[in-house]
N, CA, C and O atoms as a Tinker XYZ file with bonds, in Angstrom:
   488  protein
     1  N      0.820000   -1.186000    0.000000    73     2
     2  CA     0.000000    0.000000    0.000000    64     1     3
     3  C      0.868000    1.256000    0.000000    63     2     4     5
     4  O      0.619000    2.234000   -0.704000    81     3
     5  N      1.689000    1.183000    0.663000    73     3     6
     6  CA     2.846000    2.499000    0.876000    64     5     7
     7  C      3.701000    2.845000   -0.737000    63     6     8     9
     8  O      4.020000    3.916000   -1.254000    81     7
     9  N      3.901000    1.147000   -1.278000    73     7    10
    10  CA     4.322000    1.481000   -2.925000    64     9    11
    11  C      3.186000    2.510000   -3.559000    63    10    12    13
    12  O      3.418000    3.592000   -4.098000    81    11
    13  N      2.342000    2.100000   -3.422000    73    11    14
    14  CA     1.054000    2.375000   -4.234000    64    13    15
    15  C      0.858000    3.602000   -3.687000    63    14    16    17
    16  O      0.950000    4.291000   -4.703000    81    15
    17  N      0.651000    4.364000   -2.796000    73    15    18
    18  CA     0.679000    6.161000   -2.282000    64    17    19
    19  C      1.603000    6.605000   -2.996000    63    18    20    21
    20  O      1.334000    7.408000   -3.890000    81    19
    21  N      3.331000    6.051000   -2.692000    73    19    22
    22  CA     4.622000    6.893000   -3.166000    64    21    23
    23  C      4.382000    6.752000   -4.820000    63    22    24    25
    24  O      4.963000    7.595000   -5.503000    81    23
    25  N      3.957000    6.227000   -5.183000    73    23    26
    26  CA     3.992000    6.383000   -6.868000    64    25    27
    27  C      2.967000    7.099000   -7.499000    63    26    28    29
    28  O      3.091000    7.807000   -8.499000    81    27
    29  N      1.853000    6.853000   -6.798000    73    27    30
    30  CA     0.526000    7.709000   -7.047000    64    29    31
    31  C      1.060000    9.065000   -6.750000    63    30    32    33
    32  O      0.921000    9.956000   -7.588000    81    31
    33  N      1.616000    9.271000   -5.702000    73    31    34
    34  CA     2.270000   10.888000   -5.313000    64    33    35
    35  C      3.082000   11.433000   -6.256000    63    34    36    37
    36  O      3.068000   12.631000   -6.536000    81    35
    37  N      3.956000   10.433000   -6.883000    73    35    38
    38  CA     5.231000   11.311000   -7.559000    64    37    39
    39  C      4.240000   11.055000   -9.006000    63    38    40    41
    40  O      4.578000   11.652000  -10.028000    81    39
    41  N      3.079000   10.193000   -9.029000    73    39    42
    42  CA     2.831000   10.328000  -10.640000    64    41    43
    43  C      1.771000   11.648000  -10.871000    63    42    44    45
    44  O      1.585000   12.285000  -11.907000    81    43
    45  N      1.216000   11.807000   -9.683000    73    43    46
    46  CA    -0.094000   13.015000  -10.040000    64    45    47
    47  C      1.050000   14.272000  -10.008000    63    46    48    49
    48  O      0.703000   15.386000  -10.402000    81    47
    49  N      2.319000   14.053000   -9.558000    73    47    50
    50  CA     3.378000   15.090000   -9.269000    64    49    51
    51  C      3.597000   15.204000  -10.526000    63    50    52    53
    52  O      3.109000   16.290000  -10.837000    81    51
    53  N      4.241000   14.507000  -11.827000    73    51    54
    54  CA     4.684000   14.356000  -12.970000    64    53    55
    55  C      4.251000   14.959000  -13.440000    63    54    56    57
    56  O      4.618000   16.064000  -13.842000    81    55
    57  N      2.586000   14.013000  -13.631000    73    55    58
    58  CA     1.789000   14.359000  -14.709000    64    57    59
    59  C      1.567000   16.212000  -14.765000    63    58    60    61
    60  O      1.865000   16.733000  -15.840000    81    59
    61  N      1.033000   17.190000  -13.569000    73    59    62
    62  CA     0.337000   17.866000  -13.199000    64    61    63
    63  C      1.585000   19.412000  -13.064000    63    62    64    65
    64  O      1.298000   20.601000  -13.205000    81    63
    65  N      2.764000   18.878000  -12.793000    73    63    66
    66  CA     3.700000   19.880000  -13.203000    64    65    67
    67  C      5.273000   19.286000  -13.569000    63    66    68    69
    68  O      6.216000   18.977000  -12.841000    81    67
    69  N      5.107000   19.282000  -14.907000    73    67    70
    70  CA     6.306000   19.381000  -15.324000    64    69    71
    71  C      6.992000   20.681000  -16.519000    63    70    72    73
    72  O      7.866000   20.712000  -17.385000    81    71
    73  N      6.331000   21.308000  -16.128000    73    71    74
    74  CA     6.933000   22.480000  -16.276000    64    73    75
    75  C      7.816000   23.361000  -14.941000    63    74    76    77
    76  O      8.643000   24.270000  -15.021000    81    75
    77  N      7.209000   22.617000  -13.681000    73    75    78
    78  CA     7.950000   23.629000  -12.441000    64    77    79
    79  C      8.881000   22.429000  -12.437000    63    78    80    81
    80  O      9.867000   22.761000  -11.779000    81    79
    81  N      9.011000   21.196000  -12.872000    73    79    82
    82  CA     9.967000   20.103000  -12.820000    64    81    83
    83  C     11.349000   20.521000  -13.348000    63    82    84    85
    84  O     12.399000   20.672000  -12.724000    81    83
    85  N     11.036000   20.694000  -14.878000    73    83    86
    86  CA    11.985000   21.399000  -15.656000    64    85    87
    87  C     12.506000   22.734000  -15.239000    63    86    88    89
    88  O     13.669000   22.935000  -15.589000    81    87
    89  N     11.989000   23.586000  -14.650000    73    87    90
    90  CA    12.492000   24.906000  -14.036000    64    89    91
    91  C     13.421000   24.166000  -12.953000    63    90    92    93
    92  O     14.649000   24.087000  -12.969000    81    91
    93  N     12.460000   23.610000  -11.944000    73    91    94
    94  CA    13.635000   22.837000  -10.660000    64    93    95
    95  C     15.273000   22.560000  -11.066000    63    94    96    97
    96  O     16.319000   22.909000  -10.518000    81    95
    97  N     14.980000   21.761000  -12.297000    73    95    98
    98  CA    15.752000   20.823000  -12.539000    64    97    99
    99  C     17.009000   21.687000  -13.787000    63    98   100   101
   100  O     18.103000   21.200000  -14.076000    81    99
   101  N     16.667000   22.519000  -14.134000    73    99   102
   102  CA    17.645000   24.130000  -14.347000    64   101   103
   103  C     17.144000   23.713000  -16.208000    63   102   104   105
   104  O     17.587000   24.598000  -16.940000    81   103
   105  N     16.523000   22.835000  -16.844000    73   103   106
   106  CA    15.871000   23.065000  -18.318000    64   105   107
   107  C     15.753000   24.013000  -18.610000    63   106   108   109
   108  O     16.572000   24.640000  -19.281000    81   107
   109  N     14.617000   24.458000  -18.173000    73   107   110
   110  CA    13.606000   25.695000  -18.561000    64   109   111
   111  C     12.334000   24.997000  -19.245000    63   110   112   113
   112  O     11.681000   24.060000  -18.788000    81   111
   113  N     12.127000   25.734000  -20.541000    73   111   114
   114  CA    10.865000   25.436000  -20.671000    64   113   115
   115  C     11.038000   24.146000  -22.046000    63   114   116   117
   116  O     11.378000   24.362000  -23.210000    81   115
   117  N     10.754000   23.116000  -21.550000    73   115   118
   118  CA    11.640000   22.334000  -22.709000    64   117   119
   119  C     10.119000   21.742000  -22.870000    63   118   120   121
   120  O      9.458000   21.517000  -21.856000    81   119
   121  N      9.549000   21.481000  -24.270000    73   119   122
   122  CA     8.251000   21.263000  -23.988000    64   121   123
   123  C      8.047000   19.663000  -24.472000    63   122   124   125
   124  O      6.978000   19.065000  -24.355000    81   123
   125  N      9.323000   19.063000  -25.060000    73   123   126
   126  CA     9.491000   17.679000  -25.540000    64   125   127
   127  C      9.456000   17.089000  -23.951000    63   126   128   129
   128  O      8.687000   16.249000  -23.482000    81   127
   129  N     10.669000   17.898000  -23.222000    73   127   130
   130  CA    10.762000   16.916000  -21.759000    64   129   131
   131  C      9.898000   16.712000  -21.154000    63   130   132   133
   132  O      9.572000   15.711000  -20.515000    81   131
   133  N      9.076000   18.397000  -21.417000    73   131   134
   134  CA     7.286000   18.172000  -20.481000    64   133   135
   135  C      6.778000   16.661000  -20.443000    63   134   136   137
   136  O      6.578000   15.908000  -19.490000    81   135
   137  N      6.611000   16.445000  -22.147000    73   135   138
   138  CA     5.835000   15.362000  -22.624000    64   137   139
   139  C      6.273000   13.975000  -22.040000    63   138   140   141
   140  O      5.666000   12.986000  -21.628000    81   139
   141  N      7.706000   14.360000  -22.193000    73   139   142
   142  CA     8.312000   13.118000  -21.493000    64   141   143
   143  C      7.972000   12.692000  -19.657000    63   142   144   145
   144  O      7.878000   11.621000  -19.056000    81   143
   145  N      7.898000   13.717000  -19.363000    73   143   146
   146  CA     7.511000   14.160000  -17.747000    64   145   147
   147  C      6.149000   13.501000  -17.331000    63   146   148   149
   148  O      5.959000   12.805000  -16.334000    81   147
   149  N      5.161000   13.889000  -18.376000    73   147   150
   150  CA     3.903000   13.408000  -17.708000    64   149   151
   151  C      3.480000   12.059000  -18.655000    63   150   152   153
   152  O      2.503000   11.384000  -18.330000    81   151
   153  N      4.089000   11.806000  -19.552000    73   151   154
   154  CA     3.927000   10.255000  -20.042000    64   153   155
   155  C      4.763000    9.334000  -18.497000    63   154   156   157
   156  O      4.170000    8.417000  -17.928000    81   155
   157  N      6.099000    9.794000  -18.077000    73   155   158
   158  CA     6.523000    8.774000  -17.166000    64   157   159
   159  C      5.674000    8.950000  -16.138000    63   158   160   161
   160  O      5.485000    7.859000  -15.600000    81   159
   161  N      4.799000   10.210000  -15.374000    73   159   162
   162  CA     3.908000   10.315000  -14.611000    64   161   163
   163  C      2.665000    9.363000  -14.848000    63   162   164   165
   164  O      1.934000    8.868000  -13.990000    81   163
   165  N      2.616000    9.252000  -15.979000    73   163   166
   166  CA     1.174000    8.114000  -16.069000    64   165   167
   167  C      1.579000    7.156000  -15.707000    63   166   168   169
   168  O      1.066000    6.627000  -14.721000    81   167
   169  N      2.461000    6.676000  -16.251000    73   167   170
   170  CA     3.629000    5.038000  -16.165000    64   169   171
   171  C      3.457000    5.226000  -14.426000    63   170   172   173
   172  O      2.816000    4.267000  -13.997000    81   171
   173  N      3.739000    5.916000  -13.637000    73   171   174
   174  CA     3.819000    5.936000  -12.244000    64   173   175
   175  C      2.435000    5.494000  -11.563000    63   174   176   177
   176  O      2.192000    4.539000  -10.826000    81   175
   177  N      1.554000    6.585000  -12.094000    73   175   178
   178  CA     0.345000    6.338000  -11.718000    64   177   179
   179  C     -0.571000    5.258000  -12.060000    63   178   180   181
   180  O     -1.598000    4.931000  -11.467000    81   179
   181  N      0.010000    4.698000  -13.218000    73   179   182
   182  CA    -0.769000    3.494000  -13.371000    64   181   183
   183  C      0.438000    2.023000  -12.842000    63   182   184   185
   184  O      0.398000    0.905000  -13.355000    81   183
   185  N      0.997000    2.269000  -12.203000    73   183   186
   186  CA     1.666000    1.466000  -11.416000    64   185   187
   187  C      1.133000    1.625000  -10.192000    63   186   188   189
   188  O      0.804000    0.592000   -9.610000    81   187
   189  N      0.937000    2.830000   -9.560000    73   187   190
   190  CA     0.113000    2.858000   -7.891000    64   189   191
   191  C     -1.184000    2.371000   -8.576000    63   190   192   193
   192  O     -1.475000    1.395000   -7.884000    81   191
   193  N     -1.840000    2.445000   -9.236000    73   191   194
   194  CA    -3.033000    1.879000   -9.272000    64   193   195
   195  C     -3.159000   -0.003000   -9.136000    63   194   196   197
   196  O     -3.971000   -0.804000   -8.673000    81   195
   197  N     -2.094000   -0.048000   -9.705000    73   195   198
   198  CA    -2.349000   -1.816000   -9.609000    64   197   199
   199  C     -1.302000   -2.260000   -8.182000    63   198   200   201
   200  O     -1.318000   -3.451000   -7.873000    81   199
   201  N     -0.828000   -1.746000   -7.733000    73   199   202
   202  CA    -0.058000   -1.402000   -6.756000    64   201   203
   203  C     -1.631000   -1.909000   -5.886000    63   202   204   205
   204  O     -1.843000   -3.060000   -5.504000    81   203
   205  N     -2.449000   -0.914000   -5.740000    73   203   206
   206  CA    -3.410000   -0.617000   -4.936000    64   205   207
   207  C     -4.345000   -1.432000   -4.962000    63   206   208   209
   208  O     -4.674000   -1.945000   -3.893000    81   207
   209  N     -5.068000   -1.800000   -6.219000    73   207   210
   210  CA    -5.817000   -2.998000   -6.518000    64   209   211
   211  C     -5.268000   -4.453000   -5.948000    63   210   212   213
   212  O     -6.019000   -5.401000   -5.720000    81   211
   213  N     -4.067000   -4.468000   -5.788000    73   211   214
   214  CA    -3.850000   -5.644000   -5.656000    64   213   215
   215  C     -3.375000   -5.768000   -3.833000    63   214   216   217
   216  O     -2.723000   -6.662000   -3.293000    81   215
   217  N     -3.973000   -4.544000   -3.225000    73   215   218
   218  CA    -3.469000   -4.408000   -1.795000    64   217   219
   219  C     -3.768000   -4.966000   -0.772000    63   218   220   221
   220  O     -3.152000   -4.930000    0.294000    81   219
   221  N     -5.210000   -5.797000   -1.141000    73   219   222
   222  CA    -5.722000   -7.176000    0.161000    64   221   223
   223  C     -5.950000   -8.242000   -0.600000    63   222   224   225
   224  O     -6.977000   -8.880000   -0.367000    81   223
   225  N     -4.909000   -8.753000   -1.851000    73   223   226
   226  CA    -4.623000   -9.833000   -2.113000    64   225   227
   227  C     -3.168000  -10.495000   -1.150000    63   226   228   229
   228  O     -2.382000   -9.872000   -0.436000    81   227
   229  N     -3.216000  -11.904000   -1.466000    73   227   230
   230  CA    -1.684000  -12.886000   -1.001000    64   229   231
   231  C     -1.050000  -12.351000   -1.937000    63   230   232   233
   232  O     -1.375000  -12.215000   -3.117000    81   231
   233  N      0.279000  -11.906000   -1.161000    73   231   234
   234  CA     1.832000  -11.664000   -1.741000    64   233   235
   235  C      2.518000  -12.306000   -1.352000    63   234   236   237
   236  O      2.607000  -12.492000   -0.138000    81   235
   237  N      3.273000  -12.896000   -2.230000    73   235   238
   238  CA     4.961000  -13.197000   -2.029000    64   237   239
   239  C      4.735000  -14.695000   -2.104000    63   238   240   241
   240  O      3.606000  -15.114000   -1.849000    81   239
   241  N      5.752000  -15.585000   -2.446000    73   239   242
   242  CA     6.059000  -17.091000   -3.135000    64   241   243
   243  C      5.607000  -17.179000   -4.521000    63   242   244   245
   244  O      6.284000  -16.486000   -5.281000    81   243
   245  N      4.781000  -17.746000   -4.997000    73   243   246
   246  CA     4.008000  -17.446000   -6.345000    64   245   247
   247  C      2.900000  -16.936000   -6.369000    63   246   248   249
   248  O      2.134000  -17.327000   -7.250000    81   247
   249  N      2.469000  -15.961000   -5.478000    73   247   250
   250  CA     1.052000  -15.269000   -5.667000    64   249   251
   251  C      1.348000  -13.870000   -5.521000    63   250   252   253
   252  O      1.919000  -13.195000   -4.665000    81   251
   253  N      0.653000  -13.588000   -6.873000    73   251   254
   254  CA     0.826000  -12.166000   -7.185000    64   253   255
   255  C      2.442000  -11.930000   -7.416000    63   254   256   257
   256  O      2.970000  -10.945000   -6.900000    81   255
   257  N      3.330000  -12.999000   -8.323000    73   255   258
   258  CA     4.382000  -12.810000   -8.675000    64   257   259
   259  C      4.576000  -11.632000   -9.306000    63   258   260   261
   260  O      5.124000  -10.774000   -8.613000    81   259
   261  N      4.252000  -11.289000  -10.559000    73   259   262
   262  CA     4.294000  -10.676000  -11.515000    64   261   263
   263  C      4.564000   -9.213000  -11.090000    63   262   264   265
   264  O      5.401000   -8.438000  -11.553000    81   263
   265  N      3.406000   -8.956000   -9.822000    73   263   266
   266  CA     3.158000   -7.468000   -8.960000    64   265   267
   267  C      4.949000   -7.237000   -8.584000    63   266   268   269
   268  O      5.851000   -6.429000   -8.807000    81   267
   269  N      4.726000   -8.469000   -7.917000    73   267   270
   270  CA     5.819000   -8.104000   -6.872000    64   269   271
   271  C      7.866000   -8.030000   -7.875000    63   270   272   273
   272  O      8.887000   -7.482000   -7.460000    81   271
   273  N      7.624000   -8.887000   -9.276000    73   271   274
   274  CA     8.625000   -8.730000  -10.044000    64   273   275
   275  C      8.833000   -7.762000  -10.572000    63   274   276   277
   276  O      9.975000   -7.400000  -10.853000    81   275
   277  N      7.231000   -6.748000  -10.983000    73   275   278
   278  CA     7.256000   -5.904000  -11.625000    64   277   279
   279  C      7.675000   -4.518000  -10.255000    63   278   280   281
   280  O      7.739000   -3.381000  -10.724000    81   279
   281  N      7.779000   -4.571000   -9.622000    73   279   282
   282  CA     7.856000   -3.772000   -8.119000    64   281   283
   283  C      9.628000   -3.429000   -8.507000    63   282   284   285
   284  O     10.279000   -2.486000   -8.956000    81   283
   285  N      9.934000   -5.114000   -7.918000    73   283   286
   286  CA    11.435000   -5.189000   -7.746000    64   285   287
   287  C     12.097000   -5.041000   -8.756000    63   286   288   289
   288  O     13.309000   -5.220000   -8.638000    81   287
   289  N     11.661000   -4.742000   -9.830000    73   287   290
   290  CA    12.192000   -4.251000  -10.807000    64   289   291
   291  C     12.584000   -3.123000  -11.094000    63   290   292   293
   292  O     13.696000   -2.672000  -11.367000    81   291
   293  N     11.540000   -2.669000  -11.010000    73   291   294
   294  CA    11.469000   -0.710000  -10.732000    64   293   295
   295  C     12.166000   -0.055000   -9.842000    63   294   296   297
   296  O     12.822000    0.944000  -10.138000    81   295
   297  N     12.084000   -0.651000   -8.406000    73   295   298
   298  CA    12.575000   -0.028000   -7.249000    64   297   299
   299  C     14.106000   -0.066000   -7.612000    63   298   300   301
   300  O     14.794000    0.923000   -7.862000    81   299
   301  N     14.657000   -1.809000   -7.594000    73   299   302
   302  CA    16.078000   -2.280000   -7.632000    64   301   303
   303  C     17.130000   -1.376000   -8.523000    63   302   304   305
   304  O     18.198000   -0.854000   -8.205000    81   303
   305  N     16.342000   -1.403000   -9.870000    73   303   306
   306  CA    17.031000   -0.213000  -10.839000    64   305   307
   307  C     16.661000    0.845000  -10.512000    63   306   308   309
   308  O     17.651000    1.252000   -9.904000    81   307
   309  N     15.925000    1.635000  -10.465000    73   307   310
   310  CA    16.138000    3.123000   -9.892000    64   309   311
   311  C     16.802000    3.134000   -8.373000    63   310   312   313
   312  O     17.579000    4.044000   -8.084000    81   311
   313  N     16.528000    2.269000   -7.567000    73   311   314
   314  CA    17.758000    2.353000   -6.463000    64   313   315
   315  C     18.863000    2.219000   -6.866000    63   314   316   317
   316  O     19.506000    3.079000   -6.263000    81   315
   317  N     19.670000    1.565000   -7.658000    73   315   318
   318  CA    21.063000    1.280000   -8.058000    64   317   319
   319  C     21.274000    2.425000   -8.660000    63   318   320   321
   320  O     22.337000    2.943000   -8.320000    81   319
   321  N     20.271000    3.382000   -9.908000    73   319   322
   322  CA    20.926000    4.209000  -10.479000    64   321   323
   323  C     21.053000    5.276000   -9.181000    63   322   324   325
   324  O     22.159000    5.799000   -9.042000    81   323
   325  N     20.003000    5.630000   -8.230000    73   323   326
   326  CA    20.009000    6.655000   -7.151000    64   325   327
   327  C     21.375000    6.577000   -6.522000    63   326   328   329
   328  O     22.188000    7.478000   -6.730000    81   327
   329  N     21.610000    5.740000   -5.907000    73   327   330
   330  CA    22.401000    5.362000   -4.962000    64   329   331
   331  C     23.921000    5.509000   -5.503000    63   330   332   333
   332  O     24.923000    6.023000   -5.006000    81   331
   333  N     23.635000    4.726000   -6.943000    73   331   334
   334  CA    24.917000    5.381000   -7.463000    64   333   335
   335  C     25.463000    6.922000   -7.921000    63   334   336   337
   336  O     26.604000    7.366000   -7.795000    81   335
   337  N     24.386000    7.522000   -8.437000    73   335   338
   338  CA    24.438000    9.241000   -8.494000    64   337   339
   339  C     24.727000    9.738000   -7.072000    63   338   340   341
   340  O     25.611000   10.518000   -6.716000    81   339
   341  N     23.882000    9.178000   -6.408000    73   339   342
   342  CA    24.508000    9.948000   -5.016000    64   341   343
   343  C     26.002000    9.906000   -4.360000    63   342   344   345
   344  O     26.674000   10.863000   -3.975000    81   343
   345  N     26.277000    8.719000   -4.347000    73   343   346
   346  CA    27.551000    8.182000   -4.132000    64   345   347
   347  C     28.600000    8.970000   -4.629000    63   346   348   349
   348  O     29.528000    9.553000   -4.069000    81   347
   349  N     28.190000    8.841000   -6.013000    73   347   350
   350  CA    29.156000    9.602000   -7.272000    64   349   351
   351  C     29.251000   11.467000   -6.741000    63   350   352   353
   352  O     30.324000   12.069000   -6.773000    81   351
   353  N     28.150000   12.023000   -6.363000    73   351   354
   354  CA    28.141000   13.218000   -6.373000    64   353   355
   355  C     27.712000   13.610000   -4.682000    63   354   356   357
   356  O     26.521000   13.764000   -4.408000    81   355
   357  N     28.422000   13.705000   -3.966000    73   355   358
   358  CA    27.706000   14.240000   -2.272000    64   357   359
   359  C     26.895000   15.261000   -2.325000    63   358   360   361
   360  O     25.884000   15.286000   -1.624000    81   359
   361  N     27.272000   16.431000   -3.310000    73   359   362
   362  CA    26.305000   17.451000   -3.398000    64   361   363
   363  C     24.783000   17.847000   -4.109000    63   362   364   365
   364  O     24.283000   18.928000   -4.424000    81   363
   365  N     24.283000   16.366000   -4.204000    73   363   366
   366  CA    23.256000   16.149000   -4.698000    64   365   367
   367  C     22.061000   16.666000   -4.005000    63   366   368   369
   368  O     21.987000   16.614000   -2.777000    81   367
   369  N     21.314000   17.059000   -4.584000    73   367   370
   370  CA    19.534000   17.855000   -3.582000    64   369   371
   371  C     19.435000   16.698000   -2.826000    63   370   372   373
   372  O     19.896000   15.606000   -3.159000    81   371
   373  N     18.700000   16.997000   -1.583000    73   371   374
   374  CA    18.398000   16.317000   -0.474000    64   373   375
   375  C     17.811000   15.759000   -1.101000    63   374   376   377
   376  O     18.119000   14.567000   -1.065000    81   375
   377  N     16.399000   16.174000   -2.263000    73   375   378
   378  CA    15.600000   15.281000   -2.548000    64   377   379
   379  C     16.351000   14.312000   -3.435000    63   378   380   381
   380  O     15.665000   13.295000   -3.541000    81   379
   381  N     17.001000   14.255000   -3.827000    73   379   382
   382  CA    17.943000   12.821000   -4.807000    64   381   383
   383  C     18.136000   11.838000   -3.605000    63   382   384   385
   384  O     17.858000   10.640000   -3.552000    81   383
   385  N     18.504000   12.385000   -2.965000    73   383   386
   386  CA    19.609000   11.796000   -1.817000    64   385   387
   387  C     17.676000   10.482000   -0.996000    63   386   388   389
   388  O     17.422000    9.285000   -1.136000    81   387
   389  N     17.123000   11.297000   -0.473000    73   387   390
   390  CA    15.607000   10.788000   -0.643000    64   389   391
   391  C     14.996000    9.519000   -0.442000    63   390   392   393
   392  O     14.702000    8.602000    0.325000    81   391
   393  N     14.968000   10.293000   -2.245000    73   391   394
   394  CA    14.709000    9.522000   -3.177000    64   393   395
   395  C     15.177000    7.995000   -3.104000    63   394   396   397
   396  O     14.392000    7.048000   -3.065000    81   395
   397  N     16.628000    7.891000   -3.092000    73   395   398
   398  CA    17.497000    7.117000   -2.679000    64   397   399
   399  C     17.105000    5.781000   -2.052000    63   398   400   401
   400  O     17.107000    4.594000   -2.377000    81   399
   401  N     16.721000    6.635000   -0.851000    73   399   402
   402  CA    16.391000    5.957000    0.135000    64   401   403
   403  C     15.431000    5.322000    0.246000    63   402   404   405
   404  O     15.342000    4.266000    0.874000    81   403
   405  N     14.247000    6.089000   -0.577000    73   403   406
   406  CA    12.995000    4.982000   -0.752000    64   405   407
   407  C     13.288000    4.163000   -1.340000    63   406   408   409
   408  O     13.286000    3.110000   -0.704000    81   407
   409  N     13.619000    4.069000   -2.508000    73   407   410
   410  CA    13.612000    3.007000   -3.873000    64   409   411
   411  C     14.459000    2.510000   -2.949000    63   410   412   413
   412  O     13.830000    1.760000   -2.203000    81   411
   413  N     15.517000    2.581000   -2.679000    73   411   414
   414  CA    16.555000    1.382000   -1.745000    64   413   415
   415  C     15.699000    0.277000   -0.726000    63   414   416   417
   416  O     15.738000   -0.949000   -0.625000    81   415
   417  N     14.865000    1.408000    0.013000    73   415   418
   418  CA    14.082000    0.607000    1.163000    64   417   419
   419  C     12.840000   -0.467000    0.305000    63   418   420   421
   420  O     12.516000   -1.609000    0.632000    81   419
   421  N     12.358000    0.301000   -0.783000    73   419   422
   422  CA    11.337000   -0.407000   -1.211000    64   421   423
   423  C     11.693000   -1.420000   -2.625000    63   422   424   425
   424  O     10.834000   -1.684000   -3.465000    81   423
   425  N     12.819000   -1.810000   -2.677000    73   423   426
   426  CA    13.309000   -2.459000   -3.262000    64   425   427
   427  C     13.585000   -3.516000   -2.369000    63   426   428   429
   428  O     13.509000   -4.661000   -2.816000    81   427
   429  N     13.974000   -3.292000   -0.864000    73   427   430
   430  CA    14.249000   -4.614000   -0.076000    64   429   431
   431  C     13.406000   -5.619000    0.104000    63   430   432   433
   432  O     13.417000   -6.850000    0.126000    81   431
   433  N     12.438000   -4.452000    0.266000    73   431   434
   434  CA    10.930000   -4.921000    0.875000    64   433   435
   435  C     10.623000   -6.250000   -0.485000    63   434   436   437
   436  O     10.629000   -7.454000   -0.231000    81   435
   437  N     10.445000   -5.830000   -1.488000    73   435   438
   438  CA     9.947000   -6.344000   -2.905000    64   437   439
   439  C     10.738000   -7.655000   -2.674000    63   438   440   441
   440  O     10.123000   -8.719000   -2.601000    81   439
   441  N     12.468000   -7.594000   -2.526000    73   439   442
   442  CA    12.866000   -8.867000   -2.841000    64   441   443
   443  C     12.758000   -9.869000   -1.805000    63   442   444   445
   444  O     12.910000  -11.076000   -1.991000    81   443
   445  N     12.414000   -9.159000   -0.407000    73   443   446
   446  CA    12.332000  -10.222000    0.856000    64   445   447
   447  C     10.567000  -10.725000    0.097000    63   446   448   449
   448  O     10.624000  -11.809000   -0.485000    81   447
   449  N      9.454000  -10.194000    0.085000    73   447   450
   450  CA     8.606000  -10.126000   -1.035000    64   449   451
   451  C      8.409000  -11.649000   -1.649000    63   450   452   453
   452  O      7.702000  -12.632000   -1.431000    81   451
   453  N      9.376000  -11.279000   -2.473000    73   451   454
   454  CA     9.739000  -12.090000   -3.733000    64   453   455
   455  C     10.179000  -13.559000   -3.349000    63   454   456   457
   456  O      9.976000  -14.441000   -4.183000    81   455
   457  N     10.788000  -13.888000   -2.106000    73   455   458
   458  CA    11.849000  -14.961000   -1.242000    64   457   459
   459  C     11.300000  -15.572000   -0.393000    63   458   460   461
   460  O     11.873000  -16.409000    0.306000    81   459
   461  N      9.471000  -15.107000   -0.251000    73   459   462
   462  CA     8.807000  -15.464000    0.849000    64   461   463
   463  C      7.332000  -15.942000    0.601000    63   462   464   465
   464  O      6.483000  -15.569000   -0.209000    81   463
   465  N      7.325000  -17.112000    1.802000    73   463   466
   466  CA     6.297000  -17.720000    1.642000    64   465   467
   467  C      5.037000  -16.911000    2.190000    63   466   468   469
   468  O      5.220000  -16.956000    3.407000    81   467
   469  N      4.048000  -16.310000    2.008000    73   467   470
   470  CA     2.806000  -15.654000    2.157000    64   469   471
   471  C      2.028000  -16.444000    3.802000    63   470   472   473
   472  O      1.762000  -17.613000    4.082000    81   471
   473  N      1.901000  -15.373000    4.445000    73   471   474
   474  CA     1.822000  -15.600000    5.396000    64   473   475
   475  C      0.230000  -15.862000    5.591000    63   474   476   477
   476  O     -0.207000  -14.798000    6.031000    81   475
   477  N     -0.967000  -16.907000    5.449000    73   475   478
   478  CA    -2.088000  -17.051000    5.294000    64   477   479
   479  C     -2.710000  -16.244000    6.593000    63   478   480   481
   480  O     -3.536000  -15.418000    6.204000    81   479
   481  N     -2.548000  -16.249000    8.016000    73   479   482
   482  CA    -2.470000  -15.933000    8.881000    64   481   483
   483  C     -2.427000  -14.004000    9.148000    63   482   484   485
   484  O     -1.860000  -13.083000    8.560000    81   483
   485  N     -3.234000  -14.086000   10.189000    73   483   486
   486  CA    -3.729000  -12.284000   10.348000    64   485   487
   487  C     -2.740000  -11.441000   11.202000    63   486   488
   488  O     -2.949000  -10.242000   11.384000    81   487
């Protein structure tokens, strides 16, 4: 459920301004990147959505694989690239730095996830 908020957050974020994205981020007004901005914002948001749908189903062993591959997928690589930009650069925005930290944390989560037998039990 917490995947499914943080992606819904950063995708209604995408979609809804990427024009103050591109200013943030020192562009300007680049109106290809916009496009690019709120197409990956949908991609986000329609990831918290099935994220969410699938939030009082069984996870982890072979149920609801796919969720949870498609999770650890996302998180694992954008944590590796985060973690490595940060690493690479100390003077990175707090929010990189973050960032980081979620995809790191919610990448663990996914592969313990992924390694585990579903707990039938309340």
């Amino acid at each position: 459920m917490l995947s499914a908020l943080f992606l819904a957050i950063a995708g209604v974020g995408l979609m809804f301004f990427p024009q103050e994205l591109n200013t943030y981020i020192g562009i300007g007004s680049n109106k290809y990147f916009a496009l690019v901005i709120q197409i990956l914002g949908g991609l986000y948001f329609g990831f918290a959505m099935i994220n969410w749908m699938a939030k009082g189903t069984l996870i982890g062993g072979i149920y609801n694989r796919p969720l949870v591959i498609g999770n650890l997928a996302h998180f694992f690589i954008g944590g590796i690239a985060l973690v490595k930009a940060v690493l690479a650069d100390a003077n990175m925005p707090v929010v990189i730095w973050v960032l980081a930290g979620i995809y790191a944390l919610f990448a663990i989560v996914f592969a313990l996830l992924f390694n585990r037998h579903p707990n039938t039990q309340a």
